[in-house]
MARFIDO-182520 format. One record per residue: x, y, z of N, C-alpha, C in turn; residue in one letter. Coordinates in steps of 0.05 Angstrom, whole numbers, plus 5000, padded with zeros to 4 digits. Each point is the difference from the previous one (the first is absolute). Example, Ala and Ser with C-alpha at 12.3 -4.5 7.8 and 13.67 -1.06 7.14 Angstrom:
<nodes>
526448865156498250245000501850245000A;499350214986501650245001498550225014S;
</nodes>
This chain:
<nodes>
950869647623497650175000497549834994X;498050005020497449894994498550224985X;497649734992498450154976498250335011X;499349985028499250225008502450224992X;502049965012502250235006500550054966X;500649944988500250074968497250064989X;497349965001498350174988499950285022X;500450035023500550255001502250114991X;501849895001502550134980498450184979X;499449744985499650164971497350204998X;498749995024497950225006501350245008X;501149965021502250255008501950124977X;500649844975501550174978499050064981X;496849955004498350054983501049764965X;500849795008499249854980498249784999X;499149914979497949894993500949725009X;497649825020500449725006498049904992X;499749735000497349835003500949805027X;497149935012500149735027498549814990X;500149814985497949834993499449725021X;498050015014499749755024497049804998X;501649704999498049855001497650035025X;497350044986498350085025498349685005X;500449844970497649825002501149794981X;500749705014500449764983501649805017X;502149894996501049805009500950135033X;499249805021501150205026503150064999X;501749814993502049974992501550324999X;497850134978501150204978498650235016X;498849985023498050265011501450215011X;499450264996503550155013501750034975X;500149874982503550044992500250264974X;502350105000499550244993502250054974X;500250224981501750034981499950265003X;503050125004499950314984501050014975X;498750194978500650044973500350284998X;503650064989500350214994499750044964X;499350284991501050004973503249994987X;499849884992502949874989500749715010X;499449885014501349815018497249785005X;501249695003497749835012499449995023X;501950155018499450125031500349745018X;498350065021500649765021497849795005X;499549785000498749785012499849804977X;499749795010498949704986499049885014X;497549944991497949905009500249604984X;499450034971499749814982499850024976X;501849964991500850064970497750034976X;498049825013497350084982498250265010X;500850085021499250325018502650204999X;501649914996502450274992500150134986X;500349874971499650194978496850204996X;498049904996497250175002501050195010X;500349885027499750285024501350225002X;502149834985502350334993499450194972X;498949794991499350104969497250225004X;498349955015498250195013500250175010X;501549945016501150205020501250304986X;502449914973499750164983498250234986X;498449794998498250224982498550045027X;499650025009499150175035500850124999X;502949975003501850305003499350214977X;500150014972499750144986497650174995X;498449815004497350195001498950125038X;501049945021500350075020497249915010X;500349735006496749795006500849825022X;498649945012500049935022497149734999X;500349785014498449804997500449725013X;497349804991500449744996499649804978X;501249854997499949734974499849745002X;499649914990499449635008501849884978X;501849895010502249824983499849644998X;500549904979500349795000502249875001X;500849825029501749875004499349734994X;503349835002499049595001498049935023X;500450255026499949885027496550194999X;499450074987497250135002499550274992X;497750215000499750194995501050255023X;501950144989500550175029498950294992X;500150145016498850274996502950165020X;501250274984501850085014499450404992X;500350145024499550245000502850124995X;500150214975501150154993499950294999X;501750145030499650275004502450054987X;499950214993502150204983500150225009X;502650255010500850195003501750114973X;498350194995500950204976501050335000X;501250075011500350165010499250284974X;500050204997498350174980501849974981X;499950134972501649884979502650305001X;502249904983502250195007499850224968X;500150184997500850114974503150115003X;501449974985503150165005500150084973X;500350305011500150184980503950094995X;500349964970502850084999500150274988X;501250215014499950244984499050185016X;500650225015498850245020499250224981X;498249824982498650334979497350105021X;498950164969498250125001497149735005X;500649894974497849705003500549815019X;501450035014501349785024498150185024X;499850175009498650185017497549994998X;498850054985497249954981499149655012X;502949874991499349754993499149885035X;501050145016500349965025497949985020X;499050204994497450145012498549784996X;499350064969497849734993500049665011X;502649984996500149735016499849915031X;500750265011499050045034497649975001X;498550184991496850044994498649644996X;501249904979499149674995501349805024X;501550215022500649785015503349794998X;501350124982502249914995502350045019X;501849725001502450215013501850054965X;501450275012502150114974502650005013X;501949844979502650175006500950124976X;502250195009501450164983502449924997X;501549894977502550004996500850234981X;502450115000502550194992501250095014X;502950004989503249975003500150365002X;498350114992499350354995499250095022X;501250115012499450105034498150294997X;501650124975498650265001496449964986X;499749794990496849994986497949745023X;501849905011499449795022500250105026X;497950205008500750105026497450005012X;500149995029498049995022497450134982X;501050295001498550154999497750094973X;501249884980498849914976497949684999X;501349985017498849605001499749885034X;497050275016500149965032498649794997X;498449854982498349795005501949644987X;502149974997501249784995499749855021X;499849735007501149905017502549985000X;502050024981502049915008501650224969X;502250035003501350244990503349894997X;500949934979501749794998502050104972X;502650175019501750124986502249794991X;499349904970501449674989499949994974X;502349844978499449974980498249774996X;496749994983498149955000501649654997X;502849974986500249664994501549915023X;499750185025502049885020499049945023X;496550034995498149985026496749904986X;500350034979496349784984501349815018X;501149844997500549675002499449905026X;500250235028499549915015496650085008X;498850204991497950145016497549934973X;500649734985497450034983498649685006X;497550045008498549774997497949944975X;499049735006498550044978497250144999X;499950185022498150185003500450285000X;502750044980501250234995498550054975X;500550374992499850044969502450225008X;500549994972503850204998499050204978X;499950305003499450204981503250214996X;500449834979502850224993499450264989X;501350135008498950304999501850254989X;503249875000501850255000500750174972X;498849874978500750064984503750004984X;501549855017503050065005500549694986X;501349964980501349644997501249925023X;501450225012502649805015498749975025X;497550035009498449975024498549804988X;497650024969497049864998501449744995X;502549884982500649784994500349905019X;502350055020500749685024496950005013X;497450315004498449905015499149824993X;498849974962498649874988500549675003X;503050024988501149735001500049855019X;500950075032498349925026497449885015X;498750314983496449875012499649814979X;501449974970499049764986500449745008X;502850055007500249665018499849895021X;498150315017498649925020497349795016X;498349975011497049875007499450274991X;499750275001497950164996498150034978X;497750075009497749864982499850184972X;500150245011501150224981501950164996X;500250144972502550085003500450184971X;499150265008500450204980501850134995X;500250204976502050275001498750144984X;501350255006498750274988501750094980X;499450034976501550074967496950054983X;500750054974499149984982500449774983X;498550014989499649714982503349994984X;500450234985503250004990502049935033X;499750015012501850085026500149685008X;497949864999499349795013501649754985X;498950064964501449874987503050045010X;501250214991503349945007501549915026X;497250085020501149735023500049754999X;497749964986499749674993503049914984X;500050084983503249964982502850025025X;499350145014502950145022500249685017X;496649895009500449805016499949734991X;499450014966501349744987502649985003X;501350174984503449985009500749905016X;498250085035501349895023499349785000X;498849814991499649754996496749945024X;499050225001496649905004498249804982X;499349855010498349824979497750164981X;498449904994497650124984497749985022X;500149735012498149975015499850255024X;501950095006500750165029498750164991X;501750164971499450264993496549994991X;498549734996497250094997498149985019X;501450115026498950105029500650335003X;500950054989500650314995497950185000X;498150165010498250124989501650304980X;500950104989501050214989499549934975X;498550364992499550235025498349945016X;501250045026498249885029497850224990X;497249855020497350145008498249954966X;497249945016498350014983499850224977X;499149974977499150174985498150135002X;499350285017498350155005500450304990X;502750034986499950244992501450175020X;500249875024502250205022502250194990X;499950314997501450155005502050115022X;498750035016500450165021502749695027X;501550105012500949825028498849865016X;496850115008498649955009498149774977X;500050064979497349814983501649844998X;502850014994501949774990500449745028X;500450105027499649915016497549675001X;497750254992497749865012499549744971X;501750134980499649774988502149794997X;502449975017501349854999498449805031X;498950075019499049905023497549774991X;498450244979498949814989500649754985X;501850034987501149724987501649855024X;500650075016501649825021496949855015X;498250175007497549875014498349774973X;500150074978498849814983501849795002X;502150025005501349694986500349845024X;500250175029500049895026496849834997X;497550134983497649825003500049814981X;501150004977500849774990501149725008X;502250145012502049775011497949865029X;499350125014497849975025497649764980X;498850154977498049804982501149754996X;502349934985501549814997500949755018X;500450135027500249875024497949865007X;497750175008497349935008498449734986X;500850104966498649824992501849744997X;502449975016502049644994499149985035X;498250115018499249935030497349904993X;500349635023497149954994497850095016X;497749895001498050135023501249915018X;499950285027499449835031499149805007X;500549915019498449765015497450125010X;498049884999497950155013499949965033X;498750215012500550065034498449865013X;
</nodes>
């Protein structure tokens, strides 16, 4: 597979690529190209003093979803190489066919999200409760995270159930996903935390946890509770975006 035929691949599956191509430096190097997936150093070598940068950029391209040019310092001279990025919109997967999963739904369509729905619960996971999912995914939540989460995922556990919120939790923790909540009470939350020491979760994992998922706004209602768990998934998505931005240097100028 050439580099064309595989970035449409991963356009056509809607996953996230980078193309990074020398536009300007040694003729040698003019043309030559790298794809960078998340997770992986992807495809091309150019020169070992232009490999690493470029992938390392390319990265944080992908995360904050930027597109550009840069001027690198090689042995063989100054090169300048353009880095487009395909990001496809970010994923939320909601575990749990509640009341706040529905709520949660809407809102995230509205911001432009794709959603999926996981539960193994046919009768609370149905069309007709959840017409706006993209995707509707009758599964136990630890037998399908592993394949459908990027690092442009957030995971909102929702079911209130152990034998569902644990494998989801424990999953999206040792996932790329950037976030990764659940819905309890502060007592509720604690005794999960204890349920998933046992299982031998680190400390570090478990302090990616948001629980109790959603900002502190006072949400009562399915609907308020909703809008404040979206909220905290959109704040930390601008965080993580800040963080990126600021380890990218300036453009090259045009």
């Amino acid at each position: 597979m050439n580099w064309f035929e595989r970035v449409r691949e991963a356009i056509r599956k809607e996953e996230p690529i980078a193309l990074a191509t020398v536009i300007r430096g040694p003729e040698a190097w003019l043309g030559a190209k790298w794809i960078i997936e998340p997770g992986s150093d992807g495809w091309g070598n150019v020169h070992p003093e232009l490999d690493r940068p470029v992938r390392e950029l390319a990265h944080r391209y992908l995360t904050i979803g930027h597109s550009g040019t840069v001027l690198l310092p090689t042995p063989e001279g100054e090169v300048e190489v353009y880095i487009e990025t395909y990001v496809p919109a970010p994923l939320l997967i909601i575990v749990g066919g509640t009341h706040i999963g529905i709520a949660l739904t809407s809102i995230a369509k509205i911001l432009g999200w794709r959603v999926y729905l996981v539960d193994p619960r046919r009768t609370f996971a149905t069309p007709e409760r959840f017409p706006h999912v993209d995707r509707l995914i009758h599964a136990w939540p630890d037998e399908v995270l592993s394949d459908l989460i990027t690092p442009q995922t957030a995971v909102a556990v929702l079911t209130h159930d152990p034998k569902l919120d644990d494998p989801a939790v424990m999953a999206a923790l040792q996932s790329p996903a950037f976030y990764v909540g659940a819905l309890g009470s502060r007592k509720t939350s604690a005794r999960r935390l204890e349920r998933l020491r046992r299982k031998g979760i680190p400390e570090e994992a478990l302090a990616r946890l948001h629980a109790p998922i959603g900002l502190a706004i006072g949400a009562r209602t399915p609907e308020e509770i909703a809008l404040s768990i979206m909220a905290e998934i959109v704040a930390e998505q601008s965080r993580r975006r800040q963080a990126a931005r600021a380890a990218v240097p300036e453009e090259a100028p045009s």
